[in-house]
N, C-alpha and C positions, 0 to 999 in steps of 0.2 A: 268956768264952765264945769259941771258936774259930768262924769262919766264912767259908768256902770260897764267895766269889762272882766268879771270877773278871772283871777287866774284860774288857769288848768289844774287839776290835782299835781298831787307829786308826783314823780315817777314812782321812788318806793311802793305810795297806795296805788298805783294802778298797774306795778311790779306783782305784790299780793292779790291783787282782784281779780286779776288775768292767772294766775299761780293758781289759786284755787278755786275756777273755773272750769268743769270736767269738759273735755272735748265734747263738742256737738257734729253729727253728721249732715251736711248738707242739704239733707232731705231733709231730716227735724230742721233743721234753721230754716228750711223755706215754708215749711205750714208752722212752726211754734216761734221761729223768730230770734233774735239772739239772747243768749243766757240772760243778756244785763239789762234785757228790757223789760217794761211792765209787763202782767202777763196777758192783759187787755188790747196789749200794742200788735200783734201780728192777729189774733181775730177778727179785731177792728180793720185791722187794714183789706181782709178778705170778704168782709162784709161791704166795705167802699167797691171794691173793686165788684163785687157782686152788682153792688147797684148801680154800677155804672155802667156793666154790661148789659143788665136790664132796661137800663134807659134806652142805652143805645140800637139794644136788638127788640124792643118791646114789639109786639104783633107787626113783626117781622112784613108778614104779607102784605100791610098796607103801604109801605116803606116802596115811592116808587123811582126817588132818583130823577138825575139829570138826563134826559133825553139827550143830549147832544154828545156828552161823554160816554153812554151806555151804548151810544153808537158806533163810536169810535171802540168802544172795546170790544163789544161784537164783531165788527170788522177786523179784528184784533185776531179775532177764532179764526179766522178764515185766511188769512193772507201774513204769512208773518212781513213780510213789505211792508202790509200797512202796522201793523207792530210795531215795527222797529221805529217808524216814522210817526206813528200816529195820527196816521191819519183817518179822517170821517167816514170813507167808505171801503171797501176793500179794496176796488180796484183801482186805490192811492189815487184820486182824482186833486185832492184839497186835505190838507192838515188841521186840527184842532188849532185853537188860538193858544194852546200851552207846549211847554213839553213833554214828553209822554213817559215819565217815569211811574203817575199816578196808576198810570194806561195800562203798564206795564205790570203793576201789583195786581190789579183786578182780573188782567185779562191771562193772569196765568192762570190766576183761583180760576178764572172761567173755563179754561184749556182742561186744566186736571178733574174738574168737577160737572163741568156743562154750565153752559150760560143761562142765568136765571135771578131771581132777587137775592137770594141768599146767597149764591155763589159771590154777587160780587160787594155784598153788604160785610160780609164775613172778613176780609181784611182790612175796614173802614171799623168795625166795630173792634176790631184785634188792634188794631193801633190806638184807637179812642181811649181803649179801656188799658193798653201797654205804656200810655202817655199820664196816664194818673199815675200807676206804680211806676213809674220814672219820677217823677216832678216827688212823689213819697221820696222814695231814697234818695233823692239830692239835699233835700230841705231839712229829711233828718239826720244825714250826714252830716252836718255842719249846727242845726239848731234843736235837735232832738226830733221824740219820736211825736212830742205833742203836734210840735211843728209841722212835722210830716203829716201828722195825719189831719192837721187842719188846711192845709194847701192841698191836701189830696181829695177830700170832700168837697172845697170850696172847686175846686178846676171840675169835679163828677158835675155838680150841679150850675155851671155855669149855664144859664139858659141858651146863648147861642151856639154855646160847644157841644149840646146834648142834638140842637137841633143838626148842625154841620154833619153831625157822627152819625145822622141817620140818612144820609145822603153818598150820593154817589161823586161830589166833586173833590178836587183833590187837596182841599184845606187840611185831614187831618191826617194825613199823610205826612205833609207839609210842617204839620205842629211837632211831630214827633220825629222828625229826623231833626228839626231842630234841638229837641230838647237832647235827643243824642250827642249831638254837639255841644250843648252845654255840661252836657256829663263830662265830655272828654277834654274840654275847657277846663272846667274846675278840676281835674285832676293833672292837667300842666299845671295847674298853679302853684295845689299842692307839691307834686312830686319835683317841680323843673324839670321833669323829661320832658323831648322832644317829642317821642309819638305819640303819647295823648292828641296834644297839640295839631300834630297831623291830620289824625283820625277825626279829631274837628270839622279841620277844614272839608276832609270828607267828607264828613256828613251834610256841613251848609251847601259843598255843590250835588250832593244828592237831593238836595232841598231845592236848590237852583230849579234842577231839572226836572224838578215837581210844579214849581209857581216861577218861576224866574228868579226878580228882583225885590220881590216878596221877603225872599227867604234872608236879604243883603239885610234886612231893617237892623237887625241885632250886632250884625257886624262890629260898628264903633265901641258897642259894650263889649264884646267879645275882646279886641285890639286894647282897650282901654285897662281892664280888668287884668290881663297875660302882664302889659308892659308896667301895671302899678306895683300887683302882686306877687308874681309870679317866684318862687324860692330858689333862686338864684341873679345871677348879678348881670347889671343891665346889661353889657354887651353880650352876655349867651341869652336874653332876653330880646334880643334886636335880633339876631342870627336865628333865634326857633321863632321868630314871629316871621319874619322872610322865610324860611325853608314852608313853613306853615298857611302864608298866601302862596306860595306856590303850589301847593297840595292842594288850598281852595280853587285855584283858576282851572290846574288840569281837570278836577273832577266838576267843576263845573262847564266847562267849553269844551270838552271832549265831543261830547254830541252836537253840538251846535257845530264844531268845527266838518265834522263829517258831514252831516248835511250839508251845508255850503260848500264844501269840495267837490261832490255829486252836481254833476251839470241838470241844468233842471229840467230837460226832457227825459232825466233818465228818475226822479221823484216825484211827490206832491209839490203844487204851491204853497208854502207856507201862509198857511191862514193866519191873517187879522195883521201882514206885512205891505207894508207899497211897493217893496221892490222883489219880495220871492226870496228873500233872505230872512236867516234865523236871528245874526245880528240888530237887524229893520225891527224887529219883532221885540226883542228883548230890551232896546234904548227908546223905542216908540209905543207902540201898542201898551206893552207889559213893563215899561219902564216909566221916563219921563210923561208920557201923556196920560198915566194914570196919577201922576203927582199933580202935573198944569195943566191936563185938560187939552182941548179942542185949539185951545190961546197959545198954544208952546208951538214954535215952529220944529222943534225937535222931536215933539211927541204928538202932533197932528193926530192921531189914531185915538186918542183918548177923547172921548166926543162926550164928555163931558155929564152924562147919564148919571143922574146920582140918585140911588134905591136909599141911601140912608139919610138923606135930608139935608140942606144945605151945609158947607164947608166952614171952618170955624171953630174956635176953641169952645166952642158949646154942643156939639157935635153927638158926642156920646153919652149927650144928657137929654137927648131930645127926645121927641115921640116915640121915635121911629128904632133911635137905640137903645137910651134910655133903659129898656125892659132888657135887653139883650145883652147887657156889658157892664153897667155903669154901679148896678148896687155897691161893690163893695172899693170902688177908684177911691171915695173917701178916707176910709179906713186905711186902703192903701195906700195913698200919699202920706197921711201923717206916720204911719209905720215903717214908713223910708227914710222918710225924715229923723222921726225919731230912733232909728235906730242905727242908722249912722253917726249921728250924735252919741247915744252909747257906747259905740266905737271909735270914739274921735280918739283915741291917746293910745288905740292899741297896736302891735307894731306895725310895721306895712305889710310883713306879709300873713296877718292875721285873714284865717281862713272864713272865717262872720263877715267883715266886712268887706272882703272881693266877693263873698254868695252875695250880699246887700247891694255893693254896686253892679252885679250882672242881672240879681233881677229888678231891680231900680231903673237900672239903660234901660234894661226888655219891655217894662213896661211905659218908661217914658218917651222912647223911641217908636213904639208900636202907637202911643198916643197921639203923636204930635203927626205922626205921617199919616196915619186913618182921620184923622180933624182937619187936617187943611189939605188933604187931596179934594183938587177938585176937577178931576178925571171922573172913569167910567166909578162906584165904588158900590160895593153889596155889603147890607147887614155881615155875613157870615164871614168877610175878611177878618172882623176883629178876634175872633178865635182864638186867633193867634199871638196876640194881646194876652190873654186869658189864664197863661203858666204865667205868667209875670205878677198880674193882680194877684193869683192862687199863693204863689210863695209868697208873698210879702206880706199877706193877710196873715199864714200862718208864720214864717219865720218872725216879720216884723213886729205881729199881734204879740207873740211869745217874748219876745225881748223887750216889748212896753211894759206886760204883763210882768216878766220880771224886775225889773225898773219900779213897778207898782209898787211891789211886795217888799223890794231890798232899800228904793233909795231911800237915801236921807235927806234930801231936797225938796220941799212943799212942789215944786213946780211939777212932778213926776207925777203925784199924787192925781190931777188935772187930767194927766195927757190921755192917758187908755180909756177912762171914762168918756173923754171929749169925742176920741175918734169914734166908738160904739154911741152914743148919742147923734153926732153929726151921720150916721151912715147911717141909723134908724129912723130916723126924723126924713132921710134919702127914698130911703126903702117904701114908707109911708104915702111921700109923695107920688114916687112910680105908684104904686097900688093904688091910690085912689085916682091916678086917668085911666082905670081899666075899669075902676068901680062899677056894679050894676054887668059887670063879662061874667057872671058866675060866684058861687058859692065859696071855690076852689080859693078867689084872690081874697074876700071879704074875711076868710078864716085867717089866712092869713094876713093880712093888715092888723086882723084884734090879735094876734100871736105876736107880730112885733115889735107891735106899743107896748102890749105886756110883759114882754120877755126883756125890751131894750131898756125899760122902767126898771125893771128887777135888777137888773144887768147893772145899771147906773148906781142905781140906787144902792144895790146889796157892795157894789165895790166900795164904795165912799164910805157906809157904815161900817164897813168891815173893817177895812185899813184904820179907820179911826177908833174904833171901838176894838182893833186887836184881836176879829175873831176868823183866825185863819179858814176854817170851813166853812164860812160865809161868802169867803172872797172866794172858791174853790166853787159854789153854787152858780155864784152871781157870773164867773166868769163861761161857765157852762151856758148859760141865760145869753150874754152874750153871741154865742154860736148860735145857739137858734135863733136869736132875733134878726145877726146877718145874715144867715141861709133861708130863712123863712120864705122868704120874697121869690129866691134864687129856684127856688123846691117847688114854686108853685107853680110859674113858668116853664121851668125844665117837664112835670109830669104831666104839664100841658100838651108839650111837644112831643114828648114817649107814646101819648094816647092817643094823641088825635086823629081822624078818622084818614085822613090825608096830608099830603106836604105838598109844598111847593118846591118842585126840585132844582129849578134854575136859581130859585130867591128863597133858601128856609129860614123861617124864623121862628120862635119860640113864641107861647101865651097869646093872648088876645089879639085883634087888630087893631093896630092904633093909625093904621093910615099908614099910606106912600109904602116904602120898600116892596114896591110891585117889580114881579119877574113871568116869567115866561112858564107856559103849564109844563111844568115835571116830569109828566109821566114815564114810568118806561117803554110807552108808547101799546101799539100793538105790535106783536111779539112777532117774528117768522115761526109759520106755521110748520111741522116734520122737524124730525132731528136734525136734517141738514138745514132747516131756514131755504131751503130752493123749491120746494112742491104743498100742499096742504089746500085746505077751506078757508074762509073768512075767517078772523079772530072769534073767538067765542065770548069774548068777554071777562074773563076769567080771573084771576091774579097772576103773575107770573110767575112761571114755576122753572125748571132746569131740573135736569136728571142727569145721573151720573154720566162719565165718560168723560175721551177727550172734547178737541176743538167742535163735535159734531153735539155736544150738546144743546140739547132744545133748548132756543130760545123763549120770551115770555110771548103769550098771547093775550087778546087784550088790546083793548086801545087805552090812551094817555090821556090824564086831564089834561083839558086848553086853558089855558090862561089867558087874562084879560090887561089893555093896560096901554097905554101913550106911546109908550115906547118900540126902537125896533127890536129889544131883546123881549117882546109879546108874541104870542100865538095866538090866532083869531081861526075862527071861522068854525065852520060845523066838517070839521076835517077827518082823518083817519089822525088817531094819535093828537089830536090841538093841530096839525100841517095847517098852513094857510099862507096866504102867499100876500105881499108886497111888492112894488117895483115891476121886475119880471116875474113872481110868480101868482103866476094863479092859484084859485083854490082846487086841493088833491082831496078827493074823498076814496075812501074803501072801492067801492064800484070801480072807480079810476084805473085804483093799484091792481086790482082783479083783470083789467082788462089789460094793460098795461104787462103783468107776467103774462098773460096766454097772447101775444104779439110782438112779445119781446125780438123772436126770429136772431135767435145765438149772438146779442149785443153785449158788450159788456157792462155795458152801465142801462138799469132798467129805464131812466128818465132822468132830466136833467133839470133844475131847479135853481129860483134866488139862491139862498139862503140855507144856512146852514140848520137851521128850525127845521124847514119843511123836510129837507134832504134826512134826517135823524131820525124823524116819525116813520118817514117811505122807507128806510134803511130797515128798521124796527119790525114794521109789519110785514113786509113782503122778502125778508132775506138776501135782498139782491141790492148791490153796488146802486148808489146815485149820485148824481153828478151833485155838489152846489156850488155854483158857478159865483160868486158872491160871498161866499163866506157869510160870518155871523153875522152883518147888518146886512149884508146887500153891496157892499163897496169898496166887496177886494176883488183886485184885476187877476183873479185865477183863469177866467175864462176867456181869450180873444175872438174873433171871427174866426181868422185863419184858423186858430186851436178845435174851432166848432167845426169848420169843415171839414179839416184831418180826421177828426173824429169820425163826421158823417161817413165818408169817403171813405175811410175804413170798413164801415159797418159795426164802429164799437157802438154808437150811438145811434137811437132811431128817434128818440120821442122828447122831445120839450115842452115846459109849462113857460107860457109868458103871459102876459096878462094885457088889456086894453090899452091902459097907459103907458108901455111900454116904462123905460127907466133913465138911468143918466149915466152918460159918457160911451162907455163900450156897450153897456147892455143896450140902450137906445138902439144903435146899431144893430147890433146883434138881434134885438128884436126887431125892428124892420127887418132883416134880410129874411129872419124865418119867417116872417106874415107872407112874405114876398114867393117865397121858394118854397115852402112847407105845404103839406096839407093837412088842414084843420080837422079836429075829429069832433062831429060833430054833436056828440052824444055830449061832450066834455069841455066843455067852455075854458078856452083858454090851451088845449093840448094839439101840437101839431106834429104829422110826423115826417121825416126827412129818410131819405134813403141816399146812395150814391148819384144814381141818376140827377139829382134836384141841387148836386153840386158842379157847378162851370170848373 
């Protein structure tokens, strides 16, 4: 077996290198870079990060976000209870179906600046664009700055990461406290200290308590890479990996365990649970039943919804993701491949090959779980896929590429041309199921064949013909032919006139990955969200100040679509109701705050959709009785009476059909005892009296 690791310098020359290297200050190394590197390499890198912020913040105003999470952080302003819990409305009736640490970044930016698009766009685009210069200095720590800065452009222009980063859900949050963790990972390795290590584990239960079980995927690399490489000897390699899953579980079950200690008339129901547990939530809903689906008796909650196309090791080459993920899996796998092979003989705790095996897990591990879940699954999970493809394009493209240049084995000669051939030829075929979407893909399609031919072509002459500047062009021809594709998708998603906020995707539509309308609804009217006019229409704004910042006004696009994560109807914000609820329009909400009569929840609804939009528009607390489909037991009869009987609650939406199990119920007893308002099909209202 042939392999290519070259040795390190000497000490002496990099004794002298460092010797007569004049000090640099901090500041100069942050805009000009370090002494030893090209002088291309930190402008470059400020130019990536430029555009990635541009992708991500581009006409800001149209950028409208998850309705259901924009609600929850609103609710956020107003009640630190529901803050802390995260839950949907303020006056903590029902929780989000996640944890609320997402909740928690946005809804301070909201608290310090006022609630509005940019308030809470501004730390989704600060991590977006935090998580490319991360994934830079990892890749070039260990494989240079080429490296770096080709994993950092490929991860800016990943089409589904440009589309997520202009969203309000809490993917890229999620990406970047992982890759924190990977930071702190690779440098246990390097150093054998222990708090690295730690601070790891930090990070993935900071990750935890952004997405759950989401954030576990990386874990086995994580575990696998410490106990291979790590520079020191396996039993203080056993002893920092235990002190280090201890670190992971406290900083991940901390909150989860507080809420469940908290008796539950004194909380929210934890949405998207069967038993009002956080545990319920994290092994079911957000665990096992997004792996098996509806079919798992452990993961029951997972109901099986699938936005990205059937389940399958063909998965992320399909229609639906295809355009969003998959350009450069090819290139990446052979660069894994091959480049672990280049390090086959070099020692164990060679710092190349544990970065090759952590992003090699990352991204094999991200694959194999997003391809055969067959749970609830969204285009924009694989995101987080996305630093895995990114480094391994560029560390592993760099170490073929050197391999190119140096070995002396005809087989080497093959490989880097193959993998840029095989992922052009990739590229091609994505662009032509979009063919006839625009100018934008067609230019690109003739960029790839031209650039992957040059690419191909100019390596193979080079190398054989000896003319090093040739190879140095062609392999330039290269990049652009793999980002081509990537670039046209992505400033598809930067531009486009709107997004879909429950479901974003990037480029064209190629069918299915349908989701629920986005909007960030209509806005509460006055700075407090409690008094104003109808929405104006407008875009959503926020002014300065604290939690009393105005919210957006405005109503939401509706979304269309088979599913219960759809919003129908000709509603305020997309609201429409299923099950128990009826359809809520503006008029409704209008009448609804001027009858409120000092309640605390303005109205009480299915669904966590409709509940979001009402939340949005009208500033005031709403029940959703149902959570996000419709068929979580937050709500009981007795709970509904208490309510009444109190006078927290006066006003319900049910619908003709009433629903299944409790609602059933519950709707009977209101048709029974309520009185219907007649303006409003489906609204009835309840007082104390109308409770036995």
């Amino acid at each position: 077996m042939t392999t290519l690791a070259p040795p390190p310098a000497p000490p002496a020359q990099e004794g002298r290198h460092r010797a007569a290297t004049p000090p640099v200050s901090k500041v100069r190394r942050l805009f000009a870079g370090a002494p030893e590197d090209p002088r291309w390499a930190r402008p470059t890198l400020w130019a990536i990060l430029v555009l990635a912020t541009a992708l991500y913040a581009w006409n800001l105003s149209s950028i409208t976000g998850n309705t259901f999470y924009n609600a929850a952080v609103y609710s956020g302003t107003k009640s630190w209870k529901a803050f802390f819990f995260g839950a949907l409305d303020s006056g903590s009736f029902i929780t989000v179906d996640k944890p609320p640490f997402a909740l928690w970044v946005m809804g301070l930016s909201a608290r310090v600046f006022g609630y509005g698009t940019w308030q809470l766009m501004l730390p989704m685009v600060a991590v977006g664009t935090g998580s490319v210069a991360l994934l830079y200095r990892l890749v070039k720590r260990d494989f240079g700055v080429v490296a770096g800065t080709i994993a950092a452009l490929t991860l800016t222009l990943t089409p589904i990461t440009v589309a997520i980063n202009r969203d309000t859900n809490p993917d890229p949050i999620l990406v970047f406290l992982m890759l924190l963790g990977a930071a702190a990972l690779l440098k246990a390795v390097r150093t054998g200290r222990l708090m690295p290590l730690v601070w790891s584990g930090v990070a993935i239960g900071f990750a935890f308590n952004t997405k759950m079980m989401q954030a576990y995927v990386v874990l086995p690399a994580f575990f696998l890479v410490y106990l291979w490489a790590a520079n020191v000897s396996l039993g203080r390699r056993i002893r920092n990996l235990a002190v280090g899953t201890v670190a992971l579980i406290a900083s991940s079950a901390w909150w989860m365990v507080v809420v469940d200690l908290i008796p539950a008339s004194s909380r929210p129901y934890i949405g998207g649970s069967t038993d009002n547990t956080v545990w319920d939530l994290v092994i079911g809903y957000n665990g096992f039943g997004r792996i098996f689906g509806a079919s798992s008796s452990v993961g029951s909650q997972g109901n099986g919804a699938s936005f990205g196309g059937s389940s399958g090791f063909y998965r992320m080459f399909n229609d639906i993701m295809g355009g969003q993920i998959s350009w450069l899996i090819p290139f990446a796998a052979i660069a894994l491949i091959g480049g672990l092979v280049l390090r086959g003989r070099a020692p164990r705790t060679d710092a190349k090959r544990a970065a090759l095996m952590l992003w090699g897990g990352w991204f094999v591990l991200h694959y194999l779980t997003f391809s055969l879940a067959e749970g609830t699954f969204h285009p924009y999970y694989v995101t987080a896929m996305a630093p895995g493809i990114a480094a391994l394009a560029g560390a592993g493209g760099v170490e073929l590429y050197r391999a190119f240049k140096e070995g002396s084995a005809a087989k080497w000669a093959w490989v880097l041309p193959a993998a840029i051939a095989v992922s052009s030829v990739w590229a091609i075929v994505l662009l032509q199921r979009v063919s006839g979407s625009g100018t934008l893909y067609t230019v690109a399609e003739i960029v790839v064949g031209v650039a992957g031919a040059a690419a191909v072509l100019g390596l193979l002459a080079g190398r054989f013909m000896k003319r090093q500047k040739l190879v140095g062009f062609a392999a330039l021809a290269a990049i652009v032919a793999l980002l081509a594709g990537p670039a046209a998708y992505s400033a598809s998603a930067a531009t486009s006139a709107s997004t879909n906020g429950t479901n974003p995707t990037a480029g064209p539509n190629t069918g299915g990955g349908m989701g629920g309308g986005g909007g960030m609804g209509g806005g509460p009217s006055g700075s407090a969200g409690k008094t104003g006019t109808k929405p104006s229409g407008s875009a959503p704004s926020g002014s300065g100040g604290q939690s009393t910042g105005q919210a957006p006004s405005g109503t939401g696009e509706s979304g269309t679509g088979s599913s219960s994560e759809s919003q129908t109807g000709s509603t305020a914000g997309g609201t429409g109701g299923g099950g128990m609820g009826g359809e809520v329009s503006s008029a409704m909400i209008t009448y609804l705050k001027k009858h409120q009569d000092g309640a605390t929840w303005l109205v009480a609804v299915a669904t966590d959709q409709t509940a979001s939009s009402i939340i949005l528009e009208s500033g005031q607390p709403v029940i959703s009785m149902g959570g996000w489909s419709g068929s979580d037991n937050a709500m009981t009869l007795a709970k509904l009476k208490s309510l009444v009987k109190s006078g927290k609650l006066h006003y319900i939406v049910v619908s003709s059909s009433g629903g299944q199990s409790t609602n059933s119920e519950i709707s009977t007893w209101v048709k029974k005892h309520g009185t219907a308002v007649s303006a409003y099909s489906g609204l009835y209202r309840l007082d104390a009296s109308d409770v036995n």
